[in-house]
C-alpha positions in Angstrom: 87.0 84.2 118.7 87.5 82.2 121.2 85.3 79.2 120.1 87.9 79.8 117.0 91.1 79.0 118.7 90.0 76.0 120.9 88.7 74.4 117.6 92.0 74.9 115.9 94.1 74.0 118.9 91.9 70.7 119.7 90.6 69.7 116.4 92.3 67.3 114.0 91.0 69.5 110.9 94.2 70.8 110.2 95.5 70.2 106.6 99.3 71.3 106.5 102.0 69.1 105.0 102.1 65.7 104.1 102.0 63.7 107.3 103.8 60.4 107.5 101.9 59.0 110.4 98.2 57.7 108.9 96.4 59.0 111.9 97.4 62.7 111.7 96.1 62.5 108.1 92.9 64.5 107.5 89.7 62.8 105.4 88.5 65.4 103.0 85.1 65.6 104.8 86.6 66.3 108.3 88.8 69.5 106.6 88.4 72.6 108.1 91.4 74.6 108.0 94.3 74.7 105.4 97.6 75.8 107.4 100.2 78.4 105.6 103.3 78.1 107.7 106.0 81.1 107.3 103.7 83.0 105.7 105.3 86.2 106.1 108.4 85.1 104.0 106.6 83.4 100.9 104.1 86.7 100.5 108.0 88.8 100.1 109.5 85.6 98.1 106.8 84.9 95.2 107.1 81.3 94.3 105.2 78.3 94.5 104.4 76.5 97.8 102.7 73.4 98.7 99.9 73.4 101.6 98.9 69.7 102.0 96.4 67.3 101.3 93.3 65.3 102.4 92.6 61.7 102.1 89.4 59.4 101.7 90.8 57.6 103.8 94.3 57.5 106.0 96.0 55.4 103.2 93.7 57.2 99.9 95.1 60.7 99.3 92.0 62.4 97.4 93.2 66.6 97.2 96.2 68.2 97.2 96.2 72.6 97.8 99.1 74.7 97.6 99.4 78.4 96.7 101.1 80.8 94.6 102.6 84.2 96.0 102.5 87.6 93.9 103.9 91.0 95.0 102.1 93.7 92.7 103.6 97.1 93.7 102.6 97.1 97.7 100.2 94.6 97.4 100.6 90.7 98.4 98.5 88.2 96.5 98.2 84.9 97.2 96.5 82.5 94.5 94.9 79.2 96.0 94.8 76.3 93.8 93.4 72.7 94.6 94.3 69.2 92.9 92.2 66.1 92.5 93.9 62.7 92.4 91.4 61.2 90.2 89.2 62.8 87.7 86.3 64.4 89.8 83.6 66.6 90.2 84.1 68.5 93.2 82.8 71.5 95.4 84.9 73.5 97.9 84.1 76.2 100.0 86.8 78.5 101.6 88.0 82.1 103.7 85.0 84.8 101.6 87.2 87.5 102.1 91.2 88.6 102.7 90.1 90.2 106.2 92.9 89.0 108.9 91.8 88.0 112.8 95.3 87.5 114.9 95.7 85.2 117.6 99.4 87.1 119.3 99.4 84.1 122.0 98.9 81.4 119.7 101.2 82.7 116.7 98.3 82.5 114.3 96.4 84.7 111.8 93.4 83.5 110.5 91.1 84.2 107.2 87.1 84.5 108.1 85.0 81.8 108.8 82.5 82.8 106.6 82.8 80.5 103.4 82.9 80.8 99.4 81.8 77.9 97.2 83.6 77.1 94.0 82.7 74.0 92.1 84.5 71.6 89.6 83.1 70.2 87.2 85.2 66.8 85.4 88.2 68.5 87.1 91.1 66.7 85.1 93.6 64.4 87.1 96.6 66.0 89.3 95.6 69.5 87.2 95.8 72.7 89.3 92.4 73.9 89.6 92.9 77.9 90.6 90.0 78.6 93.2 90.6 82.5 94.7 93.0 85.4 95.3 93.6 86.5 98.6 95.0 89.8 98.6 97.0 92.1 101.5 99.3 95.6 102.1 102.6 95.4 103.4 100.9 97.0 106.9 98.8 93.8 106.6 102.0 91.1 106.4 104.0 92.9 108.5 101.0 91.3 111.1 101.8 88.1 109.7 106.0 87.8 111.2 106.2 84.7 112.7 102.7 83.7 112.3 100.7 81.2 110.5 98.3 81.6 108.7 95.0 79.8 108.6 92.4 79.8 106.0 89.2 78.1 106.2 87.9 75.2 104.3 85.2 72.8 103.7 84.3 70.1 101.2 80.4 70.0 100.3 79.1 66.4 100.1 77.1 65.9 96.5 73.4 65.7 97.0 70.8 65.6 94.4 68.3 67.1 96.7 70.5 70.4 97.4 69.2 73.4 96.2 71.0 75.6 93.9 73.0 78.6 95.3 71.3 81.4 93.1 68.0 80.4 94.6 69.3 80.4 97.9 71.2 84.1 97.2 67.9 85.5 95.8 66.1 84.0 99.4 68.3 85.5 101.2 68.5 89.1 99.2 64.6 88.8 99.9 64.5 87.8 103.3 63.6 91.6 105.1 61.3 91.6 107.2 60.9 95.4 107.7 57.5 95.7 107.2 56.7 94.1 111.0 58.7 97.3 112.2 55.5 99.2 111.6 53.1 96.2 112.0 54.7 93.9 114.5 51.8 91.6 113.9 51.7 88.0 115.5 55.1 89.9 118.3 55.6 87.6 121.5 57.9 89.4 123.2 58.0 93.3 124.5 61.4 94.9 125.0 61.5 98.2 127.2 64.7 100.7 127.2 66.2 102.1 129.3 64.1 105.3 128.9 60.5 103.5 129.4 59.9 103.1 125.8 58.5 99.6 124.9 58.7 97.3 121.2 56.6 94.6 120.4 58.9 91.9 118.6 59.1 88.3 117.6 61.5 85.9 119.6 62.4 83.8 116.4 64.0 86.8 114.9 66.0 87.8 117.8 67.3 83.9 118.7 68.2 84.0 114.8 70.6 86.5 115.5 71.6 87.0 118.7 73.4 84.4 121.4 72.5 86.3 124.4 69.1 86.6 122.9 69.0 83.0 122.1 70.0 82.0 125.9 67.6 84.6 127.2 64.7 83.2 125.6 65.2 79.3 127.0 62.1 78.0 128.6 63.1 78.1 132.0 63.9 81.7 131.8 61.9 85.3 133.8 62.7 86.6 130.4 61.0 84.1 128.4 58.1 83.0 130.6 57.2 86.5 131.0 57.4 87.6 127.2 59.6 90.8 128.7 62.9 92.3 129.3 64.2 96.0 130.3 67.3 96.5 129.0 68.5 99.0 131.8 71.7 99.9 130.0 70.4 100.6 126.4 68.6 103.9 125.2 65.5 103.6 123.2 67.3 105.0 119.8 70.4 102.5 120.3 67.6 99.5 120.8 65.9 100.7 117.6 68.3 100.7 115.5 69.5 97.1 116.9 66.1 96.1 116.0 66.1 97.6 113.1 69.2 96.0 111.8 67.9 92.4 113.1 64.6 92.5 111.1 66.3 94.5 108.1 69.9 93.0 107.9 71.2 96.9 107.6 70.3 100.6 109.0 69.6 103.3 107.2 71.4 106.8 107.3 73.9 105.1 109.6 76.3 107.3 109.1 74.5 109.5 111.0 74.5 107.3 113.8 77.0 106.8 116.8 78.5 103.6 115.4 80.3 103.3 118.3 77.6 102.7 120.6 76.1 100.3 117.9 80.0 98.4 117.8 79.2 98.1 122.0 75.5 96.9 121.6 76.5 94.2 118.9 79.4 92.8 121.0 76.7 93.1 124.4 74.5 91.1 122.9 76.6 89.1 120.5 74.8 90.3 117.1 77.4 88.7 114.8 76.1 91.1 111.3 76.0 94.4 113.3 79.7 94.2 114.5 81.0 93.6 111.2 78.9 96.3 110.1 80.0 98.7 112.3 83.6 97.9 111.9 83.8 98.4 108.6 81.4 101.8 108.9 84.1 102.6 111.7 87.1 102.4 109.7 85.7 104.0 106.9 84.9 107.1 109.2 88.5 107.5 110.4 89.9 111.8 110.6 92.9 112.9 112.6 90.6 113.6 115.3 88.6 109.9 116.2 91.9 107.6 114.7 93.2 107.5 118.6 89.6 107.3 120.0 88.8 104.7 117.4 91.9 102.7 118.3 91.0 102.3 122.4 87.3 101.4 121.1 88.7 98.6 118.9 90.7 96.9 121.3 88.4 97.5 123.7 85.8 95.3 122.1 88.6 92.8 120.1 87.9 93.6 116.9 91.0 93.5 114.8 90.0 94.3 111.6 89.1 98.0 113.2 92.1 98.3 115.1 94.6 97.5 112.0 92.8 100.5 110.2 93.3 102.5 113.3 97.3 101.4 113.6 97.4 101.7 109.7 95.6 105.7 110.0 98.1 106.6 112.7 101.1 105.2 111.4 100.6 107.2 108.0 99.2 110.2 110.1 102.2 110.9 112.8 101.4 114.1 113.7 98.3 112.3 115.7 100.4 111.5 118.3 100.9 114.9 119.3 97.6 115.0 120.3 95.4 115.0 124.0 93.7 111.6 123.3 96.9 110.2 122.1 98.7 111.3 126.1 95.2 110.1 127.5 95.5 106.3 126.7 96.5 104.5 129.6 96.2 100.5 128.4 100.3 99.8 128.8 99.7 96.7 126.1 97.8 99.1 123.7 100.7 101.7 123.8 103.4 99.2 123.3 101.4 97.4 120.3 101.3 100.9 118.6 104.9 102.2 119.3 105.9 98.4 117.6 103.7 99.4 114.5 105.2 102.5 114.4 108.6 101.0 114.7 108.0 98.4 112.4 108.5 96.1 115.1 106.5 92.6 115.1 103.5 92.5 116.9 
């Protein structure tokens, strides 16, 4: 998250309005970010609002995107629409999903990183072109007060050597690689728990998907030049399943698992798939009992998705704060975030 907000502080990828000075105007190629400002006022005022738009160069506007607002009962849509100002052929990839991440110091919200092509094909001059819904619950734009809100963007350059996306989709659905679980053959590395017990595994697969893994394993490194690491602080069932999600993409009967443990494992050693994963396992396991427990854990490890299901649990489930772990939380910025929810108060 924090590589996030330096690149949106520092970057000039920003496409919001319709600058008058040539140098503060984005070329389609360098767009990464589409800016919604007052957000929180056009989701409660439907209408339609203009975004801004790139240029092929800083005198050639090329797209224009702006958005439509919807309330449907207590539900927020926002349509996103591009224009071309030519006849084109275009493909643009934005925000894959309406999950929020805030930025409180920054005044921002932000849609995931994680992209979603649409293509155009002999899109018709200055014609709205409608490319996806975003969708959120009042709980949701109350978040947004005095925010903007930032989706992510990216034009893909044409290429006749680019392979199509349902072959790479059908790659990826097949990539598992869950038979070397049971016959690490060709391993290079050996990770020991905590307890003594020891797994044979292959350094490309955990570089793939881990940072700390991927700094571990340099050339220079004990780690590497010995082909070995005890992890001191991780039990041999936690470290399987990690494994087991970094050769598989997914565990099975999680459920039964302490996902909790797994949330603190992915964020230890930065395993990007298996905190999402347990967040959304996490918020789908909230009771009356865990909501408060749940709440500490998210914030704890700056998962925001997690934590507004926990605020959003509580808030419709008062009679949690009459309990123990609800007196036992002792963060002073945690408490006053939730009395604001429950006050309807900004955050």
């Amino acid at each position: 998250m924090e590589d996030l907000k330096e690149n949106i502080l520092d970057a000039k990828n920003i496409v919001y309005g319709n600058p008058r000075n040539p140098e503060e105007r984005v070329k389609t190629y360098d767009a990464k970010w589409l800016r919604l400002d007052k957000i929180y006022h056009k989701l409660y005022r439907p209408n339609f609002h203009d975004i801004g738009g790139t240029y092929i160069s800083q005198s050639v506007a090329d797209f224009w995107f702006l958005y439509q607002t919807e309330q449907v009962a207590s539900v927020h849509l926002l349509h996103l629409f591009v224009t071309s100002h030519q006849d084109a052929t275009f493909t643009v990839a934005v925000s894959s999903n309406s999950a929020l991440t805030h930025d409180k110091k920054n005044f921002a919200a932000f849609l995931p990183v994680s992209l979603k092509e649409f293509h155009f094909d002999k899109a018709k001059q200055h014609c709205p072109n409608y490319i996806t819904t975003f969708s959120f619950s009042n709980f949701e734009v109350d978040f947004l007060e005095h925010k903007s809100l930032y989706i992510a963007v990216k034009f893909l350059k044409k290429s006749s050597k680019s392979i199509p996306q349902n072959i790479i989709d059908n790659m990826k659905y097949n990539h598992d690689f869950s038979s070397l679980l049971t016959d690490p053959i060709y391993s290079d590395f050996i990770i020991e728990s905590s307890e003594g017990d020891k797994f044979n595994v292959h350094k490309v697969l955990l570089i793939a998907h881990s940072e700390v893994f991927k700094a571990m394993l340099r050339d220079d490194t004990a780690e590497s030049q010995n082909s070995f690491v005890k992890l001191v602080d991780v039990s041999t069932d936690e470290l399987k399943l990690a494994i087991e999600f970094i050769y598989t993409g997914s565990i099975k009967n999680i459920d039964n698992c302490n996902v909790g443990n797994l949330l603190a494992l992915a964020d230890q050693f930065n395993i990007c798939g298996l905190r999402e994963l347990s967040q959304y396992i996490l918020s789908k396991q909230l009771t009356l009992e865990n909501a408060v427990e749940t709440l500490v854990i998210a914030d704890m490890y700056h998962v925001d998705r997690l934590k507004i299901a926990a605020l959003k649990f509580i808030k419709g489930n008062p009679s949690i704060l009459k309990s123990n772990a609800f007196k036992e939380i002792r963060d002073a910025d945690l408490l006053q975030e939730l009395c604001q929810c429950l006050l309807n108060v900004p955050v």
